[in-house]
C-alpha positions as CSV (number, residue, x, y, z in Angstrom):
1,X,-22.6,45.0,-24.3
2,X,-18.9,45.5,-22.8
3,X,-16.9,42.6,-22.0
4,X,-16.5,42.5,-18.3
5,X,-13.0,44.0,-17.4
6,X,-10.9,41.1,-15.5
7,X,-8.1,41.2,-13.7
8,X,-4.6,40.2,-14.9
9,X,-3.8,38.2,-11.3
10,X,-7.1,36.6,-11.7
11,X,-6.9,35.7,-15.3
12,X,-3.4,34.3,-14.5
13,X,-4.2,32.0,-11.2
14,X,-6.9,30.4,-13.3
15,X,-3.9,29.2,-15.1
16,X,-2.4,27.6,-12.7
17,X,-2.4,23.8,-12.4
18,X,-4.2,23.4,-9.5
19,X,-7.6,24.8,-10.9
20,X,-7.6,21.5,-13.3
21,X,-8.4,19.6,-10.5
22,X,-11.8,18.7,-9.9
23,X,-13.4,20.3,-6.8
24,X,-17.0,20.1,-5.4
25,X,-19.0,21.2,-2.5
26,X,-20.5,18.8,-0.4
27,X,-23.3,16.7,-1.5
28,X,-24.6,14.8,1.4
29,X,-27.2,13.1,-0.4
30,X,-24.4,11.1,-2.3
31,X,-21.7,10.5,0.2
32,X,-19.6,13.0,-0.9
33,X,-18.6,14.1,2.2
34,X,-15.3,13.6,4.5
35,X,-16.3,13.4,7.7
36,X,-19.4,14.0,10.1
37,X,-22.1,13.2,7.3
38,X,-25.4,14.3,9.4
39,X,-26.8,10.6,8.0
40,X,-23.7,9.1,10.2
41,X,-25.4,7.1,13.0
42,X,-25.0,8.5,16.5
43,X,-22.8,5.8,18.1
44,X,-24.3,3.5,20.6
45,X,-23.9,0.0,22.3
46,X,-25.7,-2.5,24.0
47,X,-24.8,-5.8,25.4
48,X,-26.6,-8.6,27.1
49,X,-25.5,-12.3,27.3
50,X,-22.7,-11.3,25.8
51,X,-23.3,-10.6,22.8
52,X,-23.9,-7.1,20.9
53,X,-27.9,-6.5,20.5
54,X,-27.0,-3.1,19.4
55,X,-24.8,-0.9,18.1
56,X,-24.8,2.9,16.5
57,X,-28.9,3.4,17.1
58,X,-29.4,0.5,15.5
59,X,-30.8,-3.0,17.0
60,X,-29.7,-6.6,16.5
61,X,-32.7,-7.6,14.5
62,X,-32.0,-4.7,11.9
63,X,-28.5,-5.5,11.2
64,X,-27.0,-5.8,7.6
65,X,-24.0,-8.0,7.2
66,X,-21.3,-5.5,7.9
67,X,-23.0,-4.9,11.2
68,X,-23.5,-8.3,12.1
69,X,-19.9,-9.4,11.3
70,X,-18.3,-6.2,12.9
71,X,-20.6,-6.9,16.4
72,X,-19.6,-10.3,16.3
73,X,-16.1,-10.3,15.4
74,X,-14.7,-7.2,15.6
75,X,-15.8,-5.6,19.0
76,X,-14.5,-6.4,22.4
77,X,-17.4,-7.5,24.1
78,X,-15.7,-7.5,27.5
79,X,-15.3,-3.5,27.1
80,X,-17.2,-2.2,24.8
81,X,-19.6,-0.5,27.4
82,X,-17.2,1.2,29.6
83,X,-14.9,2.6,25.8
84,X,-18.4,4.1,24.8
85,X,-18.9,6.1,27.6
86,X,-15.8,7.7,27.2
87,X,-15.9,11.5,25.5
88,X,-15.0,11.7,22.1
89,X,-11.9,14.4,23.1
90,X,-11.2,12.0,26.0
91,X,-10.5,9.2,23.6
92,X,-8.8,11.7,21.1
93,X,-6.2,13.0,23.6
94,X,-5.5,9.5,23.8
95,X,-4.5,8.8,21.0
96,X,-2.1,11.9,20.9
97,X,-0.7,11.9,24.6
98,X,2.6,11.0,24.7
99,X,1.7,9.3,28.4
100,X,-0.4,7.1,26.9
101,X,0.9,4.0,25.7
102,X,-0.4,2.9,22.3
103,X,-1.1,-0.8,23.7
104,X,-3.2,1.1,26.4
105,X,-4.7,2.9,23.4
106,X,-5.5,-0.3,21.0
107,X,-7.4,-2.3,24.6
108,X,-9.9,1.0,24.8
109,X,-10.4,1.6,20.7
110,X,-11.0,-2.1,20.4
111,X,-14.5,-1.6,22.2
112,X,-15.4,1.4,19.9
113,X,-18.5,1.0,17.0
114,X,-17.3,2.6,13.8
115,X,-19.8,5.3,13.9
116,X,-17.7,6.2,17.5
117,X,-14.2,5.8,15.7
118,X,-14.9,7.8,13.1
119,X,-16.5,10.6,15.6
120,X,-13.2,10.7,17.5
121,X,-11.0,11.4,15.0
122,X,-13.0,13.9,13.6
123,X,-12.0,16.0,16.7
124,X,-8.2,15.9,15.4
125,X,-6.3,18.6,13.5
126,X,-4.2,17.0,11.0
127,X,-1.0,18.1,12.9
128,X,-2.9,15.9,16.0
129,X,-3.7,13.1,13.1
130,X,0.1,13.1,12.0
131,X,1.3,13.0,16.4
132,X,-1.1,10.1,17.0
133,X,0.4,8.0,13.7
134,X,4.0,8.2,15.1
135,X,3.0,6.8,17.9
136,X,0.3,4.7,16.7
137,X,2.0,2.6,13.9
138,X,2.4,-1.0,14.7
139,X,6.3,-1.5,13.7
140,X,8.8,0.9,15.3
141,X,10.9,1.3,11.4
142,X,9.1,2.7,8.2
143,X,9.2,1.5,5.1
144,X,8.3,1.9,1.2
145,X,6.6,-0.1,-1.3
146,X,7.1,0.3,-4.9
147,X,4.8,-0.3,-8.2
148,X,7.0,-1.7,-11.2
149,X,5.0,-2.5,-14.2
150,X,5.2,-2.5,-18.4
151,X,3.0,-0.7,-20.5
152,X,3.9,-3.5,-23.0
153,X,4.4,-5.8,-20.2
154,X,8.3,-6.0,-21.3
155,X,9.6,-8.7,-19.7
156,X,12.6,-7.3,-19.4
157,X,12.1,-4.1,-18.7
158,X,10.1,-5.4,-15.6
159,X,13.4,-7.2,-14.9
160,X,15.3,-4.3,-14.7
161,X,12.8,-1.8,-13.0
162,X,12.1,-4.7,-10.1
163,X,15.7,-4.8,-9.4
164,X,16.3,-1.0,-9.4
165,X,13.6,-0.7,-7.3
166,X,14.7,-3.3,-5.2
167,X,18.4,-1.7,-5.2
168,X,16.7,1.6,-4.6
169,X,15.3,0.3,-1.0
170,X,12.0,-0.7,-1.7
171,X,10.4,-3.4,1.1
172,X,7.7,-4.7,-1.3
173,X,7.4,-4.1,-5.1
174,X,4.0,-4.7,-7.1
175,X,2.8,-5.3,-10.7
176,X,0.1,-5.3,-12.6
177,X,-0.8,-6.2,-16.3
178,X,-1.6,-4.3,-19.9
179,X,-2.7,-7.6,-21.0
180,X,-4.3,-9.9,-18.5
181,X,-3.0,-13.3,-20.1
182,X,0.6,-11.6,-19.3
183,X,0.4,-12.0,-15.9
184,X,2.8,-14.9,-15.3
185,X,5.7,-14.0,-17.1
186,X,5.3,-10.5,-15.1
187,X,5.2,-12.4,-11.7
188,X,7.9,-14.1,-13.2
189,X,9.9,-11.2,-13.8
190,X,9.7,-9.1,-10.6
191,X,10.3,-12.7,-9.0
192,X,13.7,-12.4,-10.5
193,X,14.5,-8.9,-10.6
194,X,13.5,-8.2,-7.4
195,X,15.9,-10.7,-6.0
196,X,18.8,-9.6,-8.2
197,X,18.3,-6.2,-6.1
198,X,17.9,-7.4,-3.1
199,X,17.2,-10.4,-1.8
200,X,13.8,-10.5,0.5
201,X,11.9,-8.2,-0.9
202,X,8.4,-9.5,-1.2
203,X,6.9,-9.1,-4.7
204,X,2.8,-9.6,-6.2
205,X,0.5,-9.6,-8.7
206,X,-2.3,-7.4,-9.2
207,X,-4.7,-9.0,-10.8
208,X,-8.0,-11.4,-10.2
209,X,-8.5,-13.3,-6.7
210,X,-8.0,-16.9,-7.6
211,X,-5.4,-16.1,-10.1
212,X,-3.3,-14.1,-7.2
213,X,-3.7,-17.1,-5.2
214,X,-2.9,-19.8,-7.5
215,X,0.8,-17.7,-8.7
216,X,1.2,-17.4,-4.8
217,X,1.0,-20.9,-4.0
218,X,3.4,-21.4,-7.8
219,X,5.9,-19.5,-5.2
220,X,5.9,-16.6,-7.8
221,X,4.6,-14.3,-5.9
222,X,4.8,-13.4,-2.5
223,X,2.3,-11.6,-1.3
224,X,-1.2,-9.9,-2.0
225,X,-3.4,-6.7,-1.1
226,X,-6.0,-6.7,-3.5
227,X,-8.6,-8.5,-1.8
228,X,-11.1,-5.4,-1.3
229,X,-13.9,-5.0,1.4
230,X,-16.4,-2.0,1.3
231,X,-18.7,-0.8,4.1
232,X,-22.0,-0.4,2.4
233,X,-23.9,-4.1,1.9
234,X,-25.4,-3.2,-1.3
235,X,-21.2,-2.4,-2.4
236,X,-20.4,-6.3,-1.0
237,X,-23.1,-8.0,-2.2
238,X,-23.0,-6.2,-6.2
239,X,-19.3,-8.0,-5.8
240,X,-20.9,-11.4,-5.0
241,X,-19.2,-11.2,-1.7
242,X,-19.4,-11.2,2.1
243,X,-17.3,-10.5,4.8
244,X,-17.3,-14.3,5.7
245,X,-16.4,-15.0,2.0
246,X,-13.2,-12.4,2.2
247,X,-12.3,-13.7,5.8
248,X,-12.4,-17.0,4.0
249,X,-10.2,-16.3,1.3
250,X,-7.7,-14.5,3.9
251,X,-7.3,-17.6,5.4
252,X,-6.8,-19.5,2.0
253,X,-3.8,-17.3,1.6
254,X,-2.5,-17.4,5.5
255,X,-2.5,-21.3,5.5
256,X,-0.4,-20.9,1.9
257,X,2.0,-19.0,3.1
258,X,1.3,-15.8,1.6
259,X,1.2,-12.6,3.3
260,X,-2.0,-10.6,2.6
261,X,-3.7,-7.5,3.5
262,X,-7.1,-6.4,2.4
263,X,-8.1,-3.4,0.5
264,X,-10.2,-0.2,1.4
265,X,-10.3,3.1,1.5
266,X,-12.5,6.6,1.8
267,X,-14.4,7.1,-1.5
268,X,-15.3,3.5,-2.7
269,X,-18.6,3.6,-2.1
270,X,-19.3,7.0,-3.3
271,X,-17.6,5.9,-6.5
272,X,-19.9,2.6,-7.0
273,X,-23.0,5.0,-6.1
274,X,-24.0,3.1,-3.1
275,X,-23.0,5.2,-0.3
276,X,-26.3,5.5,1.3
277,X,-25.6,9.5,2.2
278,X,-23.0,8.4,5.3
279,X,-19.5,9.8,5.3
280,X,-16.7,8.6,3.4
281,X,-15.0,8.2,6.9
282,X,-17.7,6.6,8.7
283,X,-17.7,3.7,6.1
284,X,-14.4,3.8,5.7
285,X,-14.5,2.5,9.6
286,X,-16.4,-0.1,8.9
287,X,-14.5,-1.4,6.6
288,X,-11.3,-1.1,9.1
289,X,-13.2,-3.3,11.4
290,X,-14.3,-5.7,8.8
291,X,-11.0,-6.0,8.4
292,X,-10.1,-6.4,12.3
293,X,-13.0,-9.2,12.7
294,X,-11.5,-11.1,9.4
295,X,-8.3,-12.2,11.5
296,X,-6.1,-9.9,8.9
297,X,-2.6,-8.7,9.4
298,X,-2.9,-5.5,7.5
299,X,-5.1,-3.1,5.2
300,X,-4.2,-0.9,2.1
301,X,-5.9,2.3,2.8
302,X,-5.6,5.5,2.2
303,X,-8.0,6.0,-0.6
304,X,-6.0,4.0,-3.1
305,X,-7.9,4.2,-6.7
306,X,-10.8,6.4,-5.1
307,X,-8.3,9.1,-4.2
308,X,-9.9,12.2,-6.2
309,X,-13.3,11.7,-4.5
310,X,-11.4,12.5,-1.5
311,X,-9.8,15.1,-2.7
312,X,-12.2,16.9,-4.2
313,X,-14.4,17.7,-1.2
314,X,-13.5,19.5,2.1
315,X,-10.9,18.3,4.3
316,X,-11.1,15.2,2.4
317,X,-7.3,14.7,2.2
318,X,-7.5,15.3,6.3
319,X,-10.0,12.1,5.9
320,X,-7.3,9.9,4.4
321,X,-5.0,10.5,7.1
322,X,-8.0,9.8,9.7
323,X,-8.3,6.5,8.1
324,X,-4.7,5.6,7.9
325,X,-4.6,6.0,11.3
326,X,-7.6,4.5,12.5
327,X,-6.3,1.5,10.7
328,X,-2.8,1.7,13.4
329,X,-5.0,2.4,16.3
330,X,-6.7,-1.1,15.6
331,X,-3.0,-2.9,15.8
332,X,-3.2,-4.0,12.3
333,X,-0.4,-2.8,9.4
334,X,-1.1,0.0,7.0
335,X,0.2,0.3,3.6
336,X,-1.1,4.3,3.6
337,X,-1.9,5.0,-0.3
338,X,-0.2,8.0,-1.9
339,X,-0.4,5.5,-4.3
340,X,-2.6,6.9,-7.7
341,X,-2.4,10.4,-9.1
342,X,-5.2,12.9,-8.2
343,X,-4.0,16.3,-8.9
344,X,-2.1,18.8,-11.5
345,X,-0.6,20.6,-8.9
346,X,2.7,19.7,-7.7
347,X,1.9,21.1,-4.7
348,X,-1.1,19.4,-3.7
349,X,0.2,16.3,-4.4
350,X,3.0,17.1,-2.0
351,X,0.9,18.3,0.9
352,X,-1.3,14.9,0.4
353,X,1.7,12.5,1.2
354,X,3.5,14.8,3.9
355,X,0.4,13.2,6.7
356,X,2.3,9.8,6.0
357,X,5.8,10.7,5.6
358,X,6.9,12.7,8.4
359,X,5.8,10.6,11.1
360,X,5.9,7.0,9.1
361,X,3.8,4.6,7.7
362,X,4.8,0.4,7.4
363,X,4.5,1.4,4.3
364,X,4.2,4.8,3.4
365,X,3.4,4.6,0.0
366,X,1.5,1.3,-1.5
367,X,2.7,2.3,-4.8
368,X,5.4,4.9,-5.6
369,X,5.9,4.3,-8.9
370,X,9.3,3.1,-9.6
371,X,8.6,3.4,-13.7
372,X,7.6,6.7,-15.3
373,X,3.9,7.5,-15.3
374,X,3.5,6.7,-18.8
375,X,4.5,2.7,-18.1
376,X,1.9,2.6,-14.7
377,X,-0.6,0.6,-15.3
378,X,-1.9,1.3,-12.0
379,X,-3.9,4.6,-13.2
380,X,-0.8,6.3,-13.2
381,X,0.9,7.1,-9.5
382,X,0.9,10.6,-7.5
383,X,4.9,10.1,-7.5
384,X,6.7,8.6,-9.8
385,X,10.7,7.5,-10.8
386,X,11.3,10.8,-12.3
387,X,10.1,12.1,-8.7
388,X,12.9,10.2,-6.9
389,X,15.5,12.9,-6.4
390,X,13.1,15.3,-5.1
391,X,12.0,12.6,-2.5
392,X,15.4,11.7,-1.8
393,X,16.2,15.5,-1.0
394,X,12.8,15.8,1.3
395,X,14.0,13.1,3.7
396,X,17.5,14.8,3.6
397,X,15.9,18.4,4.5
398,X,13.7,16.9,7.1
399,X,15.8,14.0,8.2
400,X,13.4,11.7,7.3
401,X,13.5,8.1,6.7
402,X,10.9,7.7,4.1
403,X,12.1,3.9,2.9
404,X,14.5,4.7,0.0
405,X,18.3,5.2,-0.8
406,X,20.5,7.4,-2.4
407,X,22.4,5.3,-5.6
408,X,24.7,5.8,-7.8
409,X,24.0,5.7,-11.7
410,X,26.8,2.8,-12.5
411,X,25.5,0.9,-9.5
412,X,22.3,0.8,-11.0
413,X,23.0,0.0,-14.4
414,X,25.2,-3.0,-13.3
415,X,22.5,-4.2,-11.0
416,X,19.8,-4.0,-14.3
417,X,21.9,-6.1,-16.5
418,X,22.5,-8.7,-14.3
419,X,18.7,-8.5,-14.1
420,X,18.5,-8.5,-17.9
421,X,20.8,-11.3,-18.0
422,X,19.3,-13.7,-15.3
423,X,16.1,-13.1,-16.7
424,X,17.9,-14.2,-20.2
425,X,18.8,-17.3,-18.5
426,X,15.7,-18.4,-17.1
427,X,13.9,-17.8,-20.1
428,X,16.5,-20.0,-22.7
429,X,16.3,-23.0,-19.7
430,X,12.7,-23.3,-19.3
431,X,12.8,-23.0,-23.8
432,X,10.8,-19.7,-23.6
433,X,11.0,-17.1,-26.4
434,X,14.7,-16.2,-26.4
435,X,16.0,-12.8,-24.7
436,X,18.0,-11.3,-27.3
437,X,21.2,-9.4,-26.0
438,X,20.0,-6.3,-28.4
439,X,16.9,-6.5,-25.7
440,X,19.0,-6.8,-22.8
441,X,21.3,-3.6,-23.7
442,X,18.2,-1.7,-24.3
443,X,16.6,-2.9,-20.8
444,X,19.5,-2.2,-18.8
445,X,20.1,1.6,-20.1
446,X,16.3,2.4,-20.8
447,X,14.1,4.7,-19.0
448,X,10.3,3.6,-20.5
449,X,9.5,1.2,-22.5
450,X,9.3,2.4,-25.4
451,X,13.3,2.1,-25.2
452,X,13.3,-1.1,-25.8
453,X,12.8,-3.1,-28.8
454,X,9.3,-4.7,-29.3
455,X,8.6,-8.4,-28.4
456,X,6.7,-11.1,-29.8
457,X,3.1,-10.9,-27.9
458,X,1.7,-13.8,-29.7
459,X,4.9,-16.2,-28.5
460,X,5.0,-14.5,-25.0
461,X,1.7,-15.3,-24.4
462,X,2.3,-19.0,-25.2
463,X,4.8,-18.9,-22.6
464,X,2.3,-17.2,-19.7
465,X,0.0,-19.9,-20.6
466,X,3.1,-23.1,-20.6
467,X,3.8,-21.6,-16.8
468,X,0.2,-22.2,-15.7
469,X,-0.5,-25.4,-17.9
470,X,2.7,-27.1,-16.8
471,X,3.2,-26.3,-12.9
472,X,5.8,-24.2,-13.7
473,X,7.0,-23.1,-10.1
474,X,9.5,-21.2,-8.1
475,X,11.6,-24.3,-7.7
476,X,11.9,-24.6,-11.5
477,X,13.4,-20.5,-11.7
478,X,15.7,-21.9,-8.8
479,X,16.8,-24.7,-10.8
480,X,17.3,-23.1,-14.0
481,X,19.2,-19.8,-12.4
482,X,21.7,-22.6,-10.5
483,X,22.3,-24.0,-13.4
484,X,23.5,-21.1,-15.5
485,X,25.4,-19.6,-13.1
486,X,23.3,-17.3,-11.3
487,X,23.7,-19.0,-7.8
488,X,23.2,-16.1,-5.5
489,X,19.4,-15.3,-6.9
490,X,18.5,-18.7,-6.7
491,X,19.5,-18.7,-3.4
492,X,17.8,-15.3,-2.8
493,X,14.8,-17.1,-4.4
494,X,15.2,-20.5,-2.5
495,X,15.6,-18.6,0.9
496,X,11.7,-17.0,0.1
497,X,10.5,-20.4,-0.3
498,X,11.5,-21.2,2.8
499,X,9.8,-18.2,4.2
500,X,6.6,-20.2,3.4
501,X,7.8,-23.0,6.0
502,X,8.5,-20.8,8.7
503,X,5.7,-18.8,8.0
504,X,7.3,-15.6,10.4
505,X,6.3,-13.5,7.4
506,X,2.8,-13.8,8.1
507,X,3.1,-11.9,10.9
508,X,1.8,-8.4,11.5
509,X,3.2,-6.2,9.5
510,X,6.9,-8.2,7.9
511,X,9.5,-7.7,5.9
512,X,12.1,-9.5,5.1
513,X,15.7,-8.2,5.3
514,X,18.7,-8.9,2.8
515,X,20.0,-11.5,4.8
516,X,16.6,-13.3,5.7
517,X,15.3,-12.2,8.7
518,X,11.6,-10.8,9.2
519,X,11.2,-8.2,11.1
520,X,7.3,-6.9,12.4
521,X,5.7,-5.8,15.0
522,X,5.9,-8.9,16.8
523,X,9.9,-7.8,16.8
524,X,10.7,-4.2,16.1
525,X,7.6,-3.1,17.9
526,X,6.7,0.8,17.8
527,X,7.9,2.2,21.4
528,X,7.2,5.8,20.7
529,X,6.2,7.7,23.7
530,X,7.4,11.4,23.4
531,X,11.6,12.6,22.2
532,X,14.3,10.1,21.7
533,X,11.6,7.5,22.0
534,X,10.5,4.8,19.2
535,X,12.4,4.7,15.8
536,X,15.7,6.2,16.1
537,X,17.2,6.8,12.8
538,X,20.9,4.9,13.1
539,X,24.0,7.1,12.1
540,X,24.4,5.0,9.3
541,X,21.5,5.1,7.7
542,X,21.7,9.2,8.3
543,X,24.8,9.0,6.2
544,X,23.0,7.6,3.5
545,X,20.2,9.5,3.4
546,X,22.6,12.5,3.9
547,X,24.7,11.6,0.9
548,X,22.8,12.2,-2.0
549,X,25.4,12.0,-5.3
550,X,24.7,15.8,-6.2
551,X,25.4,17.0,-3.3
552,X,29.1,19.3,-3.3
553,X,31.4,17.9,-0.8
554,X,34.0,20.0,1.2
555,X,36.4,17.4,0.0
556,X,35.5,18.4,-3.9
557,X,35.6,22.0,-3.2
């Protein structure tokens, strides 16, 4: 039989990186759908006494958890009737009209079920999606966060990246671990580094519950996002957990000191095969308004880790956006994903984060990858360091500010060794396995880690295990960097423990600037209501983004 004839333009666009993506039709049955699953409840309400008795079809008495905790806690009681019978495209316009202030906005939304939040989204275009989340976001200025991590867990390496990062303009920088015993020494250095870059920029570490805690209360960390809530019951409970257990451990961190957010996003359930055939979006809301009824500042969302469940189904990538926003529209702070790789095509990836960069995010990305993708240890992010000039040009073409800096190569390398070097410090005063200067010329000029000469795991490890055996604290990397002449980053690192005290951090969506002062929504509120309105990039910080080095200057010409 003849081989089929094919076409050359055919043969070659099935070459093209995009069709190594996975892609699949929708399969109700499993949750693998976006948005307006025909297993998503109708929405619905009911009150008497005062109290929910039911909500999306379903009556008080046949509640799981998630609804219990979302119709006690979660649901404005007082208004919840009169929201409901409001038109899906009524409450949509809403959220887009310029007229309509976004306080005005939050009072109606906070009486809508999440089977009727994630209805009136559904009637927005993404253009629409991308209008409401200008207005929408909580804090008037965007900003970035960055992941820094070792696939060796190098020390020093982690040094330097956390301070480039920092340098770079980075509000929040996170790590994780190759080796779970690590993860002290890498709170340790992104503690430093981070404050070598910049002082006030809030740093954490990825890794279990109680150890995230523990390091935060050590004053080595921070901050932390990684406490995850789902929004099917069978999900929760397979995790040993409740909402009242993760509104309990939100408040363990709160009355610490540390800021925390929790974790969700569109595709979680799908992934742990407990979806029960609803829409990623419709659980996704629930898991928003978990969040809401917890008492927490902020969520990660944005699909985070689930991100190519999402993007392999229709408009899924529109769904990511929808939850992002839903997430402002509830007054809490979003760090908006665009964290973890999900596509060959540099174009796809592109188009996914565009939703969250033009009209700004708190935190547009929760993990742009400030190492190259071979030393993330976070799966690998959809942007990465060897990305940065391109994203530097985008907010340049588009006037953008999308949280980051132009820099210049010997400002950077000066502000890794010093990095390197008070990293060096810290580890010959507390008598940790010495920092060689071979190591800290490598760290400062390297790219990946595999740059930089090889440790000694077994010894490292002994020192992880001396800072949780001996109380090592914050105060103790203060002392040591005051006594060997690093006085400005123990300062840096002194004025974060005072941040505990006040506590100003803690509020809805914070950071902290160079000199100390928080800034949230509490005080740079979002005030968008149409042009000229809301954040107003300042001319200086349009210079910077304007001057990127490469750039040829009339003066050069």
């Amino acid at each position: 039989m003849a081989e089929k004839k094919r076409s050359k333009r055919f043969q070659t666009l099935e070459n093209r990186p995009v069709h190594k993506d996975g892609f699949i039709g929708e399969w109700i049955e499993t949750g693998l759908i976006a948005m307006g699953s025909p297993n998503d409840p109708t929405p619905s309400v009911k009150v008497s006494d005062g109290k929910i008795v039911e909500m999306d079809g379903k009556r008080r008495e046949d509640f799981d958890m998630i609804d219990q905790f979302i119709a006690d806690y979660a649901i404005d009681v007082s208004i919840t009737e009169e929201a409901m019978a409001k038109s899906d495209v009524e409450l949509a316009r809403m959220l887009v009209d310029i007229n309509t202030p976004a306080e005005e906005v939050r009072k109606v939304f906070g009486g809508l079920t999440p089977a009727k939040l994630a209805s009136v989204v559904d009637k927005l275009n993404i253009v629409e999606i991308m209008m409401a989340m200008q207005k929408m976001r909580v804090r008037q200025t965007p900003k970035n966060q960055a992941h820094v991590t070792s696939a060796t867990d190098n020390p020093v390496m982690l040094a330097c990246d956390a301070a480039e990062a920092a340098y770079r303009g980075f509000a929040e920088i996170e790590t994780t671990v190759a080796v779970f015993k690590y993860g002290p020494l890498n709170a340790l250095s992104l503690l430093v580094g981070s404050q070598v870059g910049r002082p006030g920029v809030l740093t954490q570490d990825a890794l279990e519950e109680s150890f995230e805690l523990e390091i935060g209360m050590r004053g080595l960390t921070a901050y932390a996002e990684t406490v995850s809530v789902y929004g099917t019951e069978s999900v929760f409970v397979d995790g040993d957990d409740t909402p009242w257990s993760k509104a309990f451990l939100a408040s363990c961190y709160a009355s610490r000191g540390i800021k925390m957010r929790f974790t969700s996003g569109t595709g979680s359930e799908v992934q742990m095969g407990a979806a029960e055939g609803k829409s990623m979006l419709y659980l996704e809301a629930r898991c928003i308004l978990i969040t809401k009824g917890a008492g927490v500042q902020g969520l990660q969302n944005g699909s985070i880790s689930c991100i190519g469940v999402p993007g392999a189904v229709p408009s899924g990538l529109r769904a990511v956006a929808a939850e992002n926003l839903l997430t402002m529209a509830m007054g809490m702070e979003v760090a908006s994903g665009n964290d973890q790789t999900f596509s060959h095509s540099d174009l796809r990836r592109t188009a996914r984060t565009i939703p969250q960069f033009f009209p700004g995010t708190d935190l547009i990305f929760s993990g742009y990858s400030a190492v190259p993708n071979c030393d993330n240890m976070f799966a690998g992010s959809n942007w990465d360091i060897e990305d940065i000039d391109d994203y530097l040009a985008l907010q340049r073409d588009f006037k953008v500010d999308g949280g980051v800096r132009p820099v210049l190569e010997e400002d950077v390398i000066a502000v890794r060794n010093k990095a390197a070097r008070a990293l060096q410090a810290v580890y010959e005063e507390l008598g940790f396995p010495p920092i060689t200067d071979e190591e800290v010329e490598a760290a400062t000029y390297a790219n990946t880690s595999k740059d930089v000469p090889p440790r000694n795991i077994p010894e490292d490890l002994k020192a992880a295990d001396r800072i949780m055996k001996e109380g090592i604290t914050g105060v103790d990397v203060i002392k040591a960097l005051a006594k060997r002449g690093y006085r400005d980053v123990a300062e840096a690192i002194l004025m974060m423990m005072k941040q505990r005290i006040s506590g100003d951090y803690l509020q809805t969506s914070a950071w902290i600037d160079e000199n100390g002062y928080v800034w949230s929504a509490i005080n740079d509120p979002n005030t968008y209501q149409g042009p000229m309105t809301g954040y107003q990039m300042s001319p200086e910080r349009w210079e910077e983004i304007k001057n990127i080095p490469w750039a040829i200057r009339a003066e050069d010409v």
